[in-house]
C-alpha positions as CSV (number, residue, x, y, z in Angstrom):
1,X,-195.1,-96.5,19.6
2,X,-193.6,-92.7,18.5
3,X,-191.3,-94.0,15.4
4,X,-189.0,-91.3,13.5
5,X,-188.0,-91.9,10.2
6,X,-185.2,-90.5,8.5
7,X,-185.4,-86.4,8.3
8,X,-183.1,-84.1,10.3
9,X,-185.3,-80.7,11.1
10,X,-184.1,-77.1,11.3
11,X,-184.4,-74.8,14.5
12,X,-182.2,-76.5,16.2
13,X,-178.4,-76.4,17.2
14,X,-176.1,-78.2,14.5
15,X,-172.9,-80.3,15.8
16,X,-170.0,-78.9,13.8
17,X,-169.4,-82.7,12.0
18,X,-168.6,-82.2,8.7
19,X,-170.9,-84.4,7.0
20,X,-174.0,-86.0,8.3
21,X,-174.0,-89.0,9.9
22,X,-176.8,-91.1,10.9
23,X,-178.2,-93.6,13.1
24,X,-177.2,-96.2,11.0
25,X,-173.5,-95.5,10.6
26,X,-172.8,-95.4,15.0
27,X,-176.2,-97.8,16.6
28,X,-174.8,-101.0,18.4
29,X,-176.8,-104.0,16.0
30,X,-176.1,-106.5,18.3
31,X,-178.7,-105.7,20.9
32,X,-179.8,-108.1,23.8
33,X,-183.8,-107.6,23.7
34,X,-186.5,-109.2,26.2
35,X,-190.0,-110.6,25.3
36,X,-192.6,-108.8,26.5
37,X,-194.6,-112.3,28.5
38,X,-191.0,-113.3,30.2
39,X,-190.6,-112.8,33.7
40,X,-189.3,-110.0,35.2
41,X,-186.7,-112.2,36.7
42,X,-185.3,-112.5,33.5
43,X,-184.8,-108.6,32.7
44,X,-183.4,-108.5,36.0
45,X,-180.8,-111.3,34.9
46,X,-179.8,-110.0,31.6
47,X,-179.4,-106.0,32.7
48,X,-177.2,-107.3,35.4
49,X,-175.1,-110.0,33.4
50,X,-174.5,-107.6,30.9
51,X,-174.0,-104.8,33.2
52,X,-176.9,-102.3,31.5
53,X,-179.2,-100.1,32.0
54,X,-181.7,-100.7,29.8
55,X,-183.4,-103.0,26.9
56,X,-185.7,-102.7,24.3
57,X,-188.8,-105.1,25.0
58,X,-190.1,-107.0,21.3
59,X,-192.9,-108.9,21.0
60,X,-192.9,-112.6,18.6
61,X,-192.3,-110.8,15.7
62,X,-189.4,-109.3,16.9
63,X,-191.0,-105.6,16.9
64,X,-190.4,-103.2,19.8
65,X,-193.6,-103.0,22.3
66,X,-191.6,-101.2,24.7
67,X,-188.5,-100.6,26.9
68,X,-187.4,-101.5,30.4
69,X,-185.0,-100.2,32.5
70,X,-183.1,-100.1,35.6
71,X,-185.8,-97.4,36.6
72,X,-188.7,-100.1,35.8
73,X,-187.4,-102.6,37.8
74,X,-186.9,-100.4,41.1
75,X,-190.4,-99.2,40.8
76,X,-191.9,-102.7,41.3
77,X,-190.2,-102.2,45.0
78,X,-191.7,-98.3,45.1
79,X,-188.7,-96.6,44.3
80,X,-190.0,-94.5,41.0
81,X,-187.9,-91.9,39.5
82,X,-187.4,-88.6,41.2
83,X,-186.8,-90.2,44.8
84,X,-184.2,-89.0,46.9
85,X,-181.4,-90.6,48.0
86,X,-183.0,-89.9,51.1
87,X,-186.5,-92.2,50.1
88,X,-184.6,-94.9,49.6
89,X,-182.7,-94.9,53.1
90,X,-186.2,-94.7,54.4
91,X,-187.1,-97.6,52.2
92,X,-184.4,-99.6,53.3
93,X,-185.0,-99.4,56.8
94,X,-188.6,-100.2,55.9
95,X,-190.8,-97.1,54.9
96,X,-193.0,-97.7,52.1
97,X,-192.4,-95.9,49.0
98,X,-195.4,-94.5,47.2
99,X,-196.6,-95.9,43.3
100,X,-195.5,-99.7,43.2
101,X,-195.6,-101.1,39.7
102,X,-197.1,-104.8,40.2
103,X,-196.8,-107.2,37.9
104,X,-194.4,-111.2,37.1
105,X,-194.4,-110.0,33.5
106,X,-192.2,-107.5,31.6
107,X,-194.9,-106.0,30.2
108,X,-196.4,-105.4,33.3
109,X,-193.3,-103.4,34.3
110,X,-192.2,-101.9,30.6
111,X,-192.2,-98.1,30.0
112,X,-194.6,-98.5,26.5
113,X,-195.7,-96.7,24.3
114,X,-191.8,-96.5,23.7
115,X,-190.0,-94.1,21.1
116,X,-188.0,-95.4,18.5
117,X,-185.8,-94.2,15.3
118,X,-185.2,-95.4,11.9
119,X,-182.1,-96.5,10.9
120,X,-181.3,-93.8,7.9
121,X,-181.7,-90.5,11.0
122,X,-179.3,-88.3,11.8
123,X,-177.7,-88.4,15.1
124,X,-178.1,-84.7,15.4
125,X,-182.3,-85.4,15.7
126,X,-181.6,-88.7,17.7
127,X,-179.9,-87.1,20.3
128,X,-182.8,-83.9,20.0
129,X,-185.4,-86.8,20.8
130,X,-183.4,-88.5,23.4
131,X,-182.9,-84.5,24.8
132,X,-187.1,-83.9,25.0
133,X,-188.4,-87.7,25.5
134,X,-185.7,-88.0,28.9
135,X,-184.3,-91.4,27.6
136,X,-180.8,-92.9,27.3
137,X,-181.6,-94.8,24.5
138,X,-183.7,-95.4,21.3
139,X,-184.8,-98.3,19.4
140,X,-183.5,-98.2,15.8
141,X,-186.4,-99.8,14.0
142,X,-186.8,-101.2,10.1
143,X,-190.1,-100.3,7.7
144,X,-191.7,-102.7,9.8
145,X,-190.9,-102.0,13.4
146,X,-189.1,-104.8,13.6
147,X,-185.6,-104.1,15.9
148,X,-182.4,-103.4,14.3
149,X,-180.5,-101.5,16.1
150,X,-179.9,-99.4,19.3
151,X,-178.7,-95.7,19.7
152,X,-177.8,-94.6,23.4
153,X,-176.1,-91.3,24.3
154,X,-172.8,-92.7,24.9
155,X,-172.6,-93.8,21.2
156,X,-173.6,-90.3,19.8
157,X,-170.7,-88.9,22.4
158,X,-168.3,-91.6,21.1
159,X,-168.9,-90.3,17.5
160,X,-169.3,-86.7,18.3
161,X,-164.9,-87.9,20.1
162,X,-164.0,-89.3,17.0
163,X,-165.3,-86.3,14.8
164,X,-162.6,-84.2,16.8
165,X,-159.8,-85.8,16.7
């Protein structure tokens, strides 16, 4: 697991906000996580009953091992990410699709090792981690890598909205 704590770096674009503000002050805290021995069934369940994308993967002491996503889920049926629209026509009407995750487990299936943020970052470095790593989302994690939070890019665009108005 990649963890940042709080520091914001130089070198890289600023958004004009007024005053710094941090992981902490826009992450969702009630977040729906999955344990890592459930069945995939049951990530299945809750991404679509709640109608996400993604969700942070803990283990018994509630500490992030991992994520899974949408993405995860279609590569157990061969559809990984980068196929075409036109791969999973062929798929449909039968074709194999190459690089099938196996597994009844989530963390068979999980994207690990995952990267995660602490609580007291700014959203400026957040979204510069979501930017390099390709994710939607990031873990907000205490001292102990235990899950507190959740950071996606909607929430950083839903503070960067309010900022300008």
């Amino acid at each position: 697991m990649i963890t940042v704590q709080g520091q914001a770096h130089a070198g890289h674009r600023e958004i004009e906000t007024g005053h710094e503000l941090l992981v902490q002050d826009i992450m969702t805290t009630k977040v729906i996580s999955v344990h890592k021995y459930e069945n995939v069934d049951q990530a299945v369940k809750v991404l679509s009953d709640n109608n996400i994308s993604g969700l942070p993967v803990v283990d018994k002491k509630n500490q992030v091992v991992g994520m899974i996503s949408e993405a995860d889920i279609l590569s157990m049926i061969g559809m990984r990410r980068g196929h075409t629209l036109r791969d999973i026509l062929r798929h449909i009407f039968g074709e194999p699709l190459p690089e099938r995750r196996m597994g009844d487990v989530i963390g068979d299936v999980m994207t690990s090792p995952v990267v995660t943020v602490g609580p007291d970052v700014d959203i400026r470095e957040a979204a510069k981690i979501m930017d390099e790593k390709k994710v939607r989302r990031l873990p907000v994690v205490d001292d102990g890598k235990k899950l507190i939070g959740l950071i996606s890019r909607a929430d950083i665009v839903r503070a960067m909205s309010k900022k300008m108005k």
